[in-house]
Backbone as a chain_set.jsonl record, in Angstrom:
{"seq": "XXXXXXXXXXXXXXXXXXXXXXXXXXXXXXXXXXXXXXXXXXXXXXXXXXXXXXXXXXXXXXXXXXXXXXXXXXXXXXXXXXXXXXXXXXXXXXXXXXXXXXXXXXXXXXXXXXXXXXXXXXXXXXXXXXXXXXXXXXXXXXXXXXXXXXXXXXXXXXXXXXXXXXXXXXXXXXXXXXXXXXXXXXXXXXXXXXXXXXXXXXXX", "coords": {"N": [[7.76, -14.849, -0.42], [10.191, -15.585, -1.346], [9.067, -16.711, -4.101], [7.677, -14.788, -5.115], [9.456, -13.472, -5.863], [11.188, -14.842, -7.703], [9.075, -14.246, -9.508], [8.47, -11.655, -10.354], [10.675, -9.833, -9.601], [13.76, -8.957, -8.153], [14.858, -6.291, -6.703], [13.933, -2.883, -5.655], [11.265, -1.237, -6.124], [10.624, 1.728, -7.221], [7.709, 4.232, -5.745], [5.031, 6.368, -5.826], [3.107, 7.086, -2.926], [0.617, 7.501, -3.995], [0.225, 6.268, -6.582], [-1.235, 6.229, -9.698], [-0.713, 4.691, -12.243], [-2.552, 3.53, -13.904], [-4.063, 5.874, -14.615], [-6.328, 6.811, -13.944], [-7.905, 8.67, -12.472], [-9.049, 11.819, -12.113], [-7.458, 15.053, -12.206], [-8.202, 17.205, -10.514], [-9.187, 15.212, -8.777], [-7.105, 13.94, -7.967], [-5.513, 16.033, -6.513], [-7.3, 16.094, -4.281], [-7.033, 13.309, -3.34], [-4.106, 13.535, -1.98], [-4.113, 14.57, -0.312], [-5.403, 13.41, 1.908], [-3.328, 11.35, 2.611], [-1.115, 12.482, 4.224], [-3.265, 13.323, 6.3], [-4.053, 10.6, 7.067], [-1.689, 10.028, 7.862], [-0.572, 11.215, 10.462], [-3.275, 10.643, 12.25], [-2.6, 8.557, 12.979], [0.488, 7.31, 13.347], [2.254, 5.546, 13.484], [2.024, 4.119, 10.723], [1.916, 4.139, 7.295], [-0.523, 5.126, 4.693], [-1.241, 3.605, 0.905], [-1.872, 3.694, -2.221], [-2.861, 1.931, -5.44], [-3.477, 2.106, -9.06], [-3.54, -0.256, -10.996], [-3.684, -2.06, -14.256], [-4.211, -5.246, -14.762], [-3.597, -8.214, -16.26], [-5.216, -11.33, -16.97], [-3.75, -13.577, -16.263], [-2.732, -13.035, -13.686], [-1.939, -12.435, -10.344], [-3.705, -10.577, -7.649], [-3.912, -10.589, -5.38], [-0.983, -12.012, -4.627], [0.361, -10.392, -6.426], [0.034, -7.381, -4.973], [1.093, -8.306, -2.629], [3.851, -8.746, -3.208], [4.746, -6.313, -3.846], [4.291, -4.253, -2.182], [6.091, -5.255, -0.172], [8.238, -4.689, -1.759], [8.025, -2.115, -2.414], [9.614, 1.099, -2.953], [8.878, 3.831, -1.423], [8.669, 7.25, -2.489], [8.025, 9.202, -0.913], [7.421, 9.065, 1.748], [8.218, 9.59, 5.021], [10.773, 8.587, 6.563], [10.84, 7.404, 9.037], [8.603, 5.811, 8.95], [8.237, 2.974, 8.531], [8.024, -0.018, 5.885], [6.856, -2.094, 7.248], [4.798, -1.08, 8.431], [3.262, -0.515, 6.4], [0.696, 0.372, 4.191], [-1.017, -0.913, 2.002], [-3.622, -0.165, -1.267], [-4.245, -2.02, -3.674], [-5.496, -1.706, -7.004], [-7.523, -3.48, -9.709], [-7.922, -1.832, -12.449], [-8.788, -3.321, -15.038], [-10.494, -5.981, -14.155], [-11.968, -4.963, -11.913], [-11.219, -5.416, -9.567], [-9.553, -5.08, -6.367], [-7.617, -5.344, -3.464], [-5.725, -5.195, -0.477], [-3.151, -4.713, 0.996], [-0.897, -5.117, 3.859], [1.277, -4.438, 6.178], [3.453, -6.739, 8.589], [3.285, -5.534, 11.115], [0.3, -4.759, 11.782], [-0.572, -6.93, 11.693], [-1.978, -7.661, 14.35], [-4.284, -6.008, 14.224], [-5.843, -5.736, 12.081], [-7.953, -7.918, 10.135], [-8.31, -10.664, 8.163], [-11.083, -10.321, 7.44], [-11.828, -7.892, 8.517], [-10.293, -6.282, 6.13], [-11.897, -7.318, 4.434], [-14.697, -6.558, 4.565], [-14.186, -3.658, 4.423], [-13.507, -3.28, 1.657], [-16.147, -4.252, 0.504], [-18.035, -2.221, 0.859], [-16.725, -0.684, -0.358], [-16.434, -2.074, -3.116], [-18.937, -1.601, -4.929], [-18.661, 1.026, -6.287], [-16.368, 1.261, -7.594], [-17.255, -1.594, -9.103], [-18.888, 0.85, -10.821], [-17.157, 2.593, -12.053], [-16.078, 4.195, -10.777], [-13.476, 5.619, -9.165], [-12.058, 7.094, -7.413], [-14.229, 7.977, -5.588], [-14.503, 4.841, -4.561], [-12.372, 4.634, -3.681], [-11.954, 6.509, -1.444], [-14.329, 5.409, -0.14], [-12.584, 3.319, 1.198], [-10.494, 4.553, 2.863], [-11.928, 6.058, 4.753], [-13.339, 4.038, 5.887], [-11.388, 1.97, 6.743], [-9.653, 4.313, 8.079], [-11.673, 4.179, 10.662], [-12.167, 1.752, 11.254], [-9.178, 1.215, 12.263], [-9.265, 2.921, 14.245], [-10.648, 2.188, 16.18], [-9.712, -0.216, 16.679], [-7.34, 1.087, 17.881], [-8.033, 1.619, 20.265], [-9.246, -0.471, 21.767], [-7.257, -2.092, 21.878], [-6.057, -0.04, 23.785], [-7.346, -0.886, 25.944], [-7.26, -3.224, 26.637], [-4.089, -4.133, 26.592], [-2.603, -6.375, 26.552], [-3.907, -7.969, 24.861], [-2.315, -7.503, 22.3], [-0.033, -7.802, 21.691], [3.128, -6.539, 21.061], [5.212, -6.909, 18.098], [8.779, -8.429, 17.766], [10.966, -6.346, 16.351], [13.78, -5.05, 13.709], [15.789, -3.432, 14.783], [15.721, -0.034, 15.321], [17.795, 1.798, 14.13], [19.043, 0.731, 11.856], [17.324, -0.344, 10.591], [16.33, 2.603, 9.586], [18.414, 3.062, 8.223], [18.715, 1.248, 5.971], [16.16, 2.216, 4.651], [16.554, 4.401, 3.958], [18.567, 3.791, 2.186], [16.59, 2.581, 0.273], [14.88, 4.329, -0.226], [15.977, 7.374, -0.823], [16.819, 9.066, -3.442], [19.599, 8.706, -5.018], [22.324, 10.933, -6.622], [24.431, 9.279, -7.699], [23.29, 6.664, -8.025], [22.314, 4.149, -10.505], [19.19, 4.671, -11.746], [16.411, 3.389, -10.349], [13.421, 0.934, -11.012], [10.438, 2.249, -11.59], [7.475, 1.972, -10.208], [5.638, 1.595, -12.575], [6.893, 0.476, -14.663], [8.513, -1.765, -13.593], [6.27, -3.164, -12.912], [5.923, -3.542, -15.474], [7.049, -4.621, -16.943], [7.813, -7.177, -15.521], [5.173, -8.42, -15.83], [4.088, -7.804, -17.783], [1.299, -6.971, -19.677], [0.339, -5.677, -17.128], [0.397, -2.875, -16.511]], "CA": [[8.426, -13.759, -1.116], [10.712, -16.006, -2.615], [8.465, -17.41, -4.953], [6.682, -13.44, -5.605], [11.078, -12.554, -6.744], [11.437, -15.277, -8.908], [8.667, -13.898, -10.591], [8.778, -9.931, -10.301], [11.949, -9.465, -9.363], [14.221, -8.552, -6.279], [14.788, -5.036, -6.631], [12.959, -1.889, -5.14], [10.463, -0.218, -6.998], [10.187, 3.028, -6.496], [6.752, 4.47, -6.142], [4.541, 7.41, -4.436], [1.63, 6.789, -2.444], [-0.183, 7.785, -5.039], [0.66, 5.771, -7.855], [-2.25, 5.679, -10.68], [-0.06, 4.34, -13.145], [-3.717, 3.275, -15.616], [-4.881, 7.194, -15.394], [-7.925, 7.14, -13.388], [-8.076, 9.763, -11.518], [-8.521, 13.875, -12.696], [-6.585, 15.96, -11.572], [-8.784, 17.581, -8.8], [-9.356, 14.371, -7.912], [-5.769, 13.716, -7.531], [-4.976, 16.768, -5.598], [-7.612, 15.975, -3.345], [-6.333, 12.63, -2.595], [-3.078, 13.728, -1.892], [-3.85, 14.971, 0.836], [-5.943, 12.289, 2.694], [-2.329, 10.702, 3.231], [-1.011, 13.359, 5.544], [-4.157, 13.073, 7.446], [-4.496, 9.546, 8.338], [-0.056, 9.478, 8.671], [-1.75, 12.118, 11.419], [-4.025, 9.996, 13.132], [-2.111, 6.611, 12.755], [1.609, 7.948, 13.404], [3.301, 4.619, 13.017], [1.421, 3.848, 9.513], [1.282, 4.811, 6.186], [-1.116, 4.472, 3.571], [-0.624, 4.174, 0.052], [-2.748, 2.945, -3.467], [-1.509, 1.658, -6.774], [-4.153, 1.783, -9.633], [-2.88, -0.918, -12.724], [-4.26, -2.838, -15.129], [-3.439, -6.867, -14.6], [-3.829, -9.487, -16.843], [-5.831, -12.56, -16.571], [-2.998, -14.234, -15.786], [-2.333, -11.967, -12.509], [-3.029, -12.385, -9.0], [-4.029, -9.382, -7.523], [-3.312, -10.813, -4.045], [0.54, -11.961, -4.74], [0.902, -9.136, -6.796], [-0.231, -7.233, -3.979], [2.302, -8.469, -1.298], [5.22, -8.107, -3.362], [4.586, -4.656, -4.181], [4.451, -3.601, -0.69], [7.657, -5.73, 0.071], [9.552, -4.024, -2.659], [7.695, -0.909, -2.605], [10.404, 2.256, -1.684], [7.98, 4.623, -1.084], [9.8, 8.157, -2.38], [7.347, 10.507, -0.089], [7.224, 8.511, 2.41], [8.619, 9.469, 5.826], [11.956, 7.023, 6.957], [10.434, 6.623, 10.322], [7.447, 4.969, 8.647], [8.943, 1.478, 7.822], [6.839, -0.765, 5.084], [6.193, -2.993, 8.035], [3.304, -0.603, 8.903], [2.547, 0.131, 5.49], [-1.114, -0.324, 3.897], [-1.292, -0.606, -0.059], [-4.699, -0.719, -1.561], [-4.069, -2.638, -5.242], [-7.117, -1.979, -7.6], [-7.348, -3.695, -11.115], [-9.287, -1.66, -13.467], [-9.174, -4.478, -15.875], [-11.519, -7.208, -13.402], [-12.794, -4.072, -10.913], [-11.157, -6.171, -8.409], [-9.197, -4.683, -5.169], [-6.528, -5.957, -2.746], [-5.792, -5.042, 0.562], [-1.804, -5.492, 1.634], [-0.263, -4.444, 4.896], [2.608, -4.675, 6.764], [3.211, -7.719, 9.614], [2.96, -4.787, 12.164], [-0.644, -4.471, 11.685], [-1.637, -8.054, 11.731], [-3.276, -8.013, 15.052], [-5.24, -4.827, 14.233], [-6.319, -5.589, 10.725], [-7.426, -9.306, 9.691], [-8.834, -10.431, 6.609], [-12.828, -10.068, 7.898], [-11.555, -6.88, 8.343], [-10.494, -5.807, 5.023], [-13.293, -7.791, 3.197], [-15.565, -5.435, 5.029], [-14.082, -2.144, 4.201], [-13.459, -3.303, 0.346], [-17.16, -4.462, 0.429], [-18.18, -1.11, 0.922], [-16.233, 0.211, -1.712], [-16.575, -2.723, -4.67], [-20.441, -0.943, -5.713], [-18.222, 2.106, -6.569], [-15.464, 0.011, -8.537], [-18.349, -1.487, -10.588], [-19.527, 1.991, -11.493], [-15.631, 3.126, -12.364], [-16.266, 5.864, -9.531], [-12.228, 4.797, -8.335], [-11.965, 8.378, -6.4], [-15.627, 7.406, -4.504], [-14.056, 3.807, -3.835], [-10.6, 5.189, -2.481], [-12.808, 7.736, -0.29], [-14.654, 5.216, 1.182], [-11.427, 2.769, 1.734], [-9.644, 5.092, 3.733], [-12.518, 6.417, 5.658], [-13.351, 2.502, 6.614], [-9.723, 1.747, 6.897], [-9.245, 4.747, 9.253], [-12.704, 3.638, 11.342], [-11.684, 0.354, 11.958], [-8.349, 0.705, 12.925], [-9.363, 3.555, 15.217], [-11.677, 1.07, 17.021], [-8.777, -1.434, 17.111], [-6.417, 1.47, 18.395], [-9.003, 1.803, 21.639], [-9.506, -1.996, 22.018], [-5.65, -2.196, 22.457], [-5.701, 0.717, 25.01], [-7.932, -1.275, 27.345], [-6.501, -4.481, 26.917], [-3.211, -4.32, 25.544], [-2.232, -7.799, 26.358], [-3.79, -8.759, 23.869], [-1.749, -6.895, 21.204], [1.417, -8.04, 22.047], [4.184, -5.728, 19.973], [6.549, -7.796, 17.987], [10.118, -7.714, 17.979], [11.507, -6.253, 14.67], [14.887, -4.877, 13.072], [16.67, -2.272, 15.671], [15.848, 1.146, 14.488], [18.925, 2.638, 13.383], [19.354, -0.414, 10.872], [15.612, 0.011, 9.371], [16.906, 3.927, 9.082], [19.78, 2.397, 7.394], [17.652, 0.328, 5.044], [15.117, 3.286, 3.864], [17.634, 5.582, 3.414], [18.874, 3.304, 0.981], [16.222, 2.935, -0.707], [13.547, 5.58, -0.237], [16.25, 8.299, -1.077], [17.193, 8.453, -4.267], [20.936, 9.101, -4.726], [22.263, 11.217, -7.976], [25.486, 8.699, -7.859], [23.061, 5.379, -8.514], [21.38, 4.189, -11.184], [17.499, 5.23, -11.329], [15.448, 2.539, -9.885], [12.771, 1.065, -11.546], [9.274, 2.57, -11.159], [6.428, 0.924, -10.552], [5.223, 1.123, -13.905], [8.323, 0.148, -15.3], [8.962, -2.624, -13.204], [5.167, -4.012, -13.459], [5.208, -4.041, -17.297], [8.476, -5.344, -17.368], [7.547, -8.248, -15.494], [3.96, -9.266, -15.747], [3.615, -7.788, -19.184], [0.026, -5.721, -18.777], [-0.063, -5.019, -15.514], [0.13, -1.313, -16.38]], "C": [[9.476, -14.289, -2.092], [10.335, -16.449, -4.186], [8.387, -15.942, -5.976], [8.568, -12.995, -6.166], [11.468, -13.072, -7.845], [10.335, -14.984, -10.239], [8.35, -12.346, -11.276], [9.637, -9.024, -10.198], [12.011, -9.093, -8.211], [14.428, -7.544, -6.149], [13.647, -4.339, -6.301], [12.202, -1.544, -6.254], [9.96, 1.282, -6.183], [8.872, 3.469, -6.999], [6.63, 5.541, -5.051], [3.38, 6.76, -3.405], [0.842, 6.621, -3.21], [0.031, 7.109, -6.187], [-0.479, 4.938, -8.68], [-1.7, 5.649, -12.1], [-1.183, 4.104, -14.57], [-4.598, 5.142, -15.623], [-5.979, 7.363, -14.803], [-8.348, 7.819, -13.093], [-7.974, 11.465, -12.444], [-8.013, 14.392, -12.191], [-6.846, 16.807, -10.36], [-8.745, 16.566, -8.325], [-8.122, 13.89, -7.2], [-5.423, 14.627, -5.976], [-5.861, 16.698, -4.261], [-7.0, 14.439, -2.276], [-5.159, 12.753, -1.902], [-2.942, 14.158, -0.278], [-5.024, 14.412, 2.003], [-4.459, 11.786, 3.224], [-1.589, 11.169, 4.226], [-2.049, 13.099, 6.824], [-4.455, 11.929, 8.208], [-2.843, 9.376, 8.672], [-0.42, 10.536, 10.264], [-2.233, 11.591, 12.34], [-3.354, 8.467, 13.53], [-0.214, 7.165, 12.793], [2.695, 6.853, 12.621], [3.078, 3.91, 11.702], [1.568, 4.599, 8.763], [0.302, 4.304, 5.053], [-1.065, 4.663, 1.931], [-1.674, 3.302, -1.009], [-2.449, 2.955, -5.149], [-3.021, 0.905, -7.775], [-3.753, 1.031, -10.745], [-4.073, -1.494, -13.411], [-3.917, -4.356, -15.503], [-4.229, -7.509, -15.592], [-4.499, -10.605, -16.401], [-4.983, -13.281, -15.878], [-2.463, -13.905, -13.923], [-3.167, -12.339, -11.547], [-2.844, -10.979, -8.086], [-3.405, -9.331, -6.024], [-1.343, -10.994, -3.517], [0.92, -10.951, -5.14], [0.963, -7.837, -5.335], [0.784, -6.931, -2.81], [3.191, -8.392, -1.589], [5.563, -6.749, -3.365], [5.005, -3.767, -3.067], [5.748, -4.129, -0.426], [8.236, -4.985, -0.531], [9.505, -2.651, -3.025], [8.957, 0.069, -2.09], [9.631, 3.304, -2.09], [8.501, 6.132, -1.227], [9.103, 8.97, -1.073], [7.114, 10.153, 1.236], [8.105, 8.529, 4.257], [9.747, 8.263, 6.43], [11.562, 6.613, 8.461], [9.065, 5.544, 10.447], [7.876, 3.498, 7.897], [7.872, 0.635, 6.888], [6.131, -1.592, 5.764], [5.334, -2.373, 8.541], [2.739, 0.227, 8.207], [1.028, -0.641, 5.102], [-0.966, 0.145, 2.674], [-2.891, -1.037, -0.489], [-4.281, -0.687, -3.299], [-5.56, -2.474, -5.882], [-6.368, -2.333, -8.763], [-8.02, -2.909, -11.581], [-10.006, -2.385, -14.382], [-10.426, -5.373, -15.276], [-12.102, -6.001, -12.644], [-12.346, -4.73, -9.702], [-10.416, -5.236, -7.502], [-8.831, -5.652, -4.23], [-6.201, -5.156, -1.631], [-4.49, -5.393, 1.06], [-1.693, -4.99, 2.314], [0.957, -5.165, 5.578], [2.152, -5.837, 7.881], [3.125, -6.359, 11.114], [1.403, -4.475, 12.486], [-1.676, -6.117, 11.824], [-2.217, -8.377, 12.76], [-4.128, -6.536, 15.144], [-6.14, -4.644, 13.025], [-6.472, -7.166, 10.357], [-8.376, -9.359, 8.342], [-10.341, -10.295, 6.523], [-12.622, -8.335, 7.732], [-11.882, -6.195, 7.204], [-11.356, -6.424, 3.911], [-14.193, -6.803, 3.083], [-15.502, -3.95, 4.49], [-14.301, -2.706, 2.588], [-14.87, -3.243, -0.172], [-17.613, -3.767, 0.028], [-18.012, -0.009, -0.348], [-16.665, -0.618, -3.128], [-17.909, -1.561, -5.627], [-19.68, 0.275, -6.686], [-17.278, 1.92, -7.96], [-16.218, -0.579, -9.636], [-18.925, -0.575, -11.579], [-18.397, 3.071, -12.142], [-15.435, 4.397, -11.811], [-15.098, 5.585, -8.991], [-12.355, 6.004, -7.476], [-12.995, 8.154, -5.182], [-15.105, 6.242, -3.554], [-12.578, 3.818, -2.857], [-11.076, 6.026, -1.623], [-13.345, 6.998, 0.614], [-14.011, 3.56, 1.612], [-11.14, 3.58, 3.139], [-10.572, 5.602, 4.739], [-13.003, 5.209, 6.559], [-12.338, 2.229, 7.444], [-9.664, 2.345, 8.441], [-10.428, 4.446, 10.607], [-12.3, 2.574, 12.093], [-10.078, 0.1, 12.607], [-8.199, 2.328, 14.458], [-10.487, 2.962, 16.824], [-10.886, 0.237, 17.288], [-7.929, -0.587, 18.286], [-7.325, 1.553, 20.077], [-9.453, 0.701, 22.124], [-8.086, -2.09, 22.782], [-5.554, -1.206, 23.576], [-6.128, -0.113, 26.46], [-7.624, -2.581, 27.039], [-5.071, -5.009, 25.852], [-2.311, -6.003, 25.526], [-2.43, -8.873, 24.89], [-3.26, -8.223, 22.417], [-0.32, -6.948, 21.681], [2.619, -7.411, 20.975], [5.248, -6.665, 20.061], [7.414, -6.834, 17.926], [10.475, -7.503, 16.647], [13.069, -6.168, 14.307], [14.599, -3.676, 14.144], [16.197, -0.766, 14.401], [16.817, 1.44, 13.815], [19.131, 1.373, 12.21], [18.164, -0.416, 10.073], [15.948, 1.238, 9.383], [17.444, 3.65, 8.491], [19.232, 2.205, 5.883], [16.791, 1.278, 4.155], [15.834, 3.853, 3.571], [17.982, 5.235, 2.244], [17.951, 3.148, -0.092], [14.866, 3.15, -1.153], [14.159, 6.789, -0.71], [16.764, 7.999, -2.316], [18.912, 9.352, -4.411], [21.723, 9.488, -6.338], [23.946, 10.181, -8.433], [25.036, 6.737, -8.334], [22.005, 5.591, -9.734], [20.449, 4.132, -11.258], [16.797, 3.933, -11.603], [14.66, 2.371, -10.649], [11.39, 1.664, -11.283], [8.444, 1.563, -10.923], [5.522, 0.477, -11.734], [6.141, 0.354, -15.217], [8.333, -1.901, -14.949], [7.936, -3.784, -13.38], [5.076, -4.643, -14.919], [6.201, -4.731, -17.886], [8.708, -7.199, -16.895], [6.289, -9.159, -15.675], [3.161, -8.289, -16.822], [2.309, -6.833, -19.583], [-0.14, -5.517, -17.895], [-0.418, -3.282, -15.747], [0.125, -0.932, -18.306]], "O": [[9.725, -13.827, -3.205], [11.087, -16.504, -5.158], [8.809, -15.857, -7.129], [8.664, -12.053, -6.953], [11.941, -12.458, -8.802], [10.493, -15.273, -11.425], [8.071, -12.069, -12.443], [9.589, -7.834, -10.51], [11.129, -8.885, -7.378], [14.182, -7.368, -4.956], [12.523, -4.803, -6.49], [12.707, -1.626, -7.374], [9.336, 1.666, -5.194], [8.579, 3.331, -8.187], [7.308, 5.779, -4.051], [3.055, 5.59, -3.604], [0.23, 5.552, -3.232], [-0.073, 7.96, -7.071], [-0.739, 3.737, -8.61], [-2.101, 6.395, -12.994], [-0.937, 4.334, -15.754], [-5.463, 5.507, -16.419], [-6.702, 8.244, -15.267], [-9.545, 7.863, -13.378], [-7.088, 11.976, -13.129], [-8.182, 14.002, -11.036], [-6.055, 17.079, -9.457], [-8.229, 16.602, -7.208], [-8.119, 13.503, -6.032], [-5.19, 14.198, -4.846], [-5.374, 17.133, -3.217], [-6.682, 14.406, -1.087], [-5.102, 11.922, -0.996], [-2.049, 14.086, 0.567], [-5.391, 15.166, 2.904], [-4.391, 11.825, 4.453], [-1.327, 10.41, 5.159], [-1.747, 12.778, 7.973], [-4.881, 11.876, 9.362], [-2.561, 8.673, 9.642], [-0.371, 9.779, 11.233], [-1.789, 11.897, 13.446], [-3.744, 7.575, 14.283], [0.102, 7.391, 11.625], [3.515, 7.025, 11.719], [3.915, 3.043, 11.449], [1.462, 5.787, 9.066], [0.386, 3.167, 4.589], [-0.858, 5.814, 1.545], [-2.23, 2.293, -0.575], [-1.931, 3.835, -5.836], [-3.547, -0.185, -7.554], [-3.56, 1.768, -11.713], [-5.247, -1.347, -13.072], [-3.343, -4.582, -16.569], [-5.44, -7.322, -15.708], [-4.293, -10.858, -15.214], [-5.387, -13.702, -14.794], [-1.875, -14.716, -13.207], [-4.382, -12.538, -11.539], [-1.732, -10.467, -7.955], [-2.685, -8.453, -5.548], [-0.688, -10.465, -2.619], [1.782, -10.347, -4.501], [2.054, -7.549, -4.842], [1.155, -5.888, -2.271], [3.977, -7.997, -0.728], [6.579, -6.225, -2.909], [5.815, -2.84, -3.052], [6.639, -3.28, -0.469], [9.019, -4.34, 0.165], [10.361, -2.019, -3.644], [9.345, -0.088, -0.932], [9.776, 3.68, -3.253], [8.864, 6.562, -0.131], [9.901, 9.338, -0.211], [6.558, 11.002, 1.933], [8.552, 7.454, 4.657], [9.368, 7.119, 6.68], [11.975, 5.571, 8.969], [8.635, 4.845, 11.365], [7.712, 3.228, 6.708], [6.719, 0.701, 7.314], [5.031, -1.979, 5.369], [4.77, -3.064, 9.39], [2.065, 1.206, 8.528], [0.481, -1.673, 5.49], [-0.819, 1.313, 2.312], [-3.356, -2.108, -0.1], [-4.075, 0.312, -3.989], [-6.576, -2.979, -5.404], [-5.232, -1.962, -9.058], [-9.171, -3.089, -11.182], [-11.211, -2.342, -14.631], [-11.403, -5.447, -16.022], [-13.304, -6.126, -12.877], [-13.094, -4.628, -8.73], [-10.683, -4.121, -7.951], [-9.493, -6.679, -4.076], [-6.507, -4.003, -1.934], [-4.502, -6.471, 1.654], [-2.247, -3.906, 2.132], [1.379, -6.308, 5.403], [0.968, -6.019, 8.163], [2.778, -6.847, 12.189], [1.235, -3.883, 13.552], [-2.879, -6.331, 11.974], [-3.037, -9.288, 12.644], [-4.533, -6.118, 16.229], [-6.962, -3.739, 12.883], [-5.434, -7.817, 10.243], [-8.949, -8.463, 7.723], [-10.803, -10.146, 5.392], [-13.234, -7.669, 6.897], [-12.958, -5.655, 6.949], [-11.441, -6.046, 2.743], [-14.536, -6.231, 2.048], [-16.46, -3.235, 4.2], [-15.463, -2.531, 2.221], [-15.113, -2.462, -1.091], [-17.941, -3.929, -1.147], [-18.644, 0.873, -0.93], [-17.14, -0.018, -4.093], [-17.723, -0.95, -6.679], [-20.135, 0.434, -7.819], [-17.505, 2.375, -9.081], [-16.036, -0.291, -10.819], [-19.33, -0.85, -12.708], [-18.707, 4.158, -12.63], [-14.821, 5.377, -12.233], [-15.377, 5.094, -7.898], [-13.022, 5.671, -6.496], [-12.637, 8.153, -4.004], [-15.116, 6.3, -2.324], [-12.072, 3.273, -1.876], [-10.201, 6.303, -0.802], [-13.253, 7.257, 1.814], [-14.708, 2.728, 2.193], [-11.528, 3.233, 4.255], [-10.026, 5.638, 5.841], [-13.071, 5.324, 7.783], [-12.388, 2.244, 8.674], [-9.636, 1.727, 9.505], [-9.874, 4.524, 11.703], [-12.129, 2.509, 13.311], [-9.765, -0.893, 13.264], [-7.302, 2.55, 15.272], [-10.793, 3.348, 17.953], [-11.182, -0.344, 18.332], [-7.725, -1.105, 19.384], [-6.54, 1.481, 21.022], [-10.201, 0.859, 23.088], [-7.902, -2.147, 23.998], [-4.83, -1.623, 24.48], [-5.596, -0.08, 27.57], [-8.332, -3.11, 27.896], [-4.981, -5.786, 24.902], [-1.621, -6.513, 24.644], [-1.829, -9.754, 24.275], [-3.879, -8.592, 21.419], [0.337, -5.958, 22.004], [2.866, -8.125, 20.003], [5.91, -7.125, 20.992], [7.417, -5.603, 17.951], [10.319, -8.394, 15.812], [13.717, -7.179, 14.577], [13.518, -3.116, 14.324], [16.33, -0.631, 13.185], [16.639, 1.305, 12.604], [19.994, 1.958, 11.555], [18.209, -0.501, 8.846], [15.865, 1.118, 8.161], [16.952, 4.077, 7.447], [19.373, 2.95, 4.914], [16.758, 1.068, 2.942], [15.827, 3.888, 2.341], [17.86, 5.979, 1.271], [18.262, 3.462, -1.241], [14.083, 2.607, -1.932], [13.323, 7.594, -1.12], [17.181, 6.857, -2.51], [19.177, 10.445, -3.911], [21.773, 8.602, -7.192], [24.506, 10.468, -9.491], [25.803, 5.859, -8.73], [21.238, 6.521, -9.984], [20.199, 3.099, -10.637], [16.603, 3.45, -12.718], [14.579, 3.325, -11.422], [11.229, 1.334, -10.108], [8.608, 0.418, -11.343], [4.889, -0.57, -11.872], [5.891, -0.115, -16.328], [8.217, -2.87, -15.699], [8.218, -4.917, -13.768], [4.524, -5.641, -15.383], [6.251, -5.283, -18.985], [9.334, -8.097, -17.46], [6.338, -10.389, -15.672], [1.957, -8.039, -16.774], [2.678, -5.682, -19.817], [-1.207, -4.922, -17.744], [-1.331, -2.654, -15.211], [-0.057, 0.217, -18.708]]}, "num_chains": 1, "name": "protein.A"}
């Protein structure tokens, strides 16, 4: 992460879940997504999920980009009991058709990278055909599949899902508050389109 600040910066970016910063999406299609995110914060209590359509440069890695995003993401819509450590960002380029897969360290024994090859897999055919609404449909329906098969693995042998130790609640409350709410006494955060184009030039 140090490396991903010296080159994106250390500040939050504020974003929604939803954030199709290159336009992809119509407007039904929007409003239908919108409300997929309720449903799997629903089924998955301590998760959220969230997807960030840009446009990267050759120069761009989709994967670093990726993990900072989520690090620095403040999520405005985003519930404060849902910490980023059990967030899930799906990064698409439109530029390459490529797709990225970040999540929080709370998820890393329920999600590994076989994992999300698999679900993306699924979706790339869709991505080639610039169907992004089709390929975010059948993300999240993968997504929620597989980690509903993990969540029932862990019931019957939870040993082997050993829950790390994190940051004390009231101090990750602390932390989002700061800066998931936005406050009319600071100065307005950068967006994520802002903050992308500001550092890595096309991204958006």
């Amino acid at each position: 992460m140090h490396d991903l600040d010296d080159q994106y910066g250390v500040d939050e970016v504020r974003m929604r879940r939803l954030s199709d910063a290159a336009g992809v999406l119509r407007l039904q299609e929007r409003k239908k997504v919108e409300r997929w995110f309720p449903q799997f914060e629903a089924s998955f209590p301590q998760l959220f999920f969230s997807v960030y359509y840009g446009a990267l440069d050759e120069r761009s890695n989709i994967r670093q980009f990726g993990m900072w995003l989520l690090n620095r993401g403040a999520f405005e819509d985003v519930d404060l009991s849902r910490p980023n450590d059990g967030g899930i960002l799906l990064v698409i380029d439109v530029n390459s058709k490529a797709a990225f897969i970040a999540h929080g360290y709370l998820l890393d024994g329920y999600l590994s990278e076989g994992d999300t090859f698999k679900i993306l897999s699924k979706a790339h055919p869709h991505l080639l055909q610039g169907n992004y609404y089709k390929a975010l449909k059948t993300v999240v329906s993968k997504l929620s599949s597989t980690l509903r098969k993990r969540s029932r693995h862990a019931g019957r042998h939870p040993e082997k899902y050993q829950r790390r130790v994190g940051m004390p609640q009231h101090e990750m409350s602390d932390i989002l508050q700061r800066i998931r709410v936005p406050r009319e006494q600071e100065q307005p955060r950068h967006t994520a389109h802002e903050k992308a184009s500001h550092h890595h030039h096309s991204e958006l």
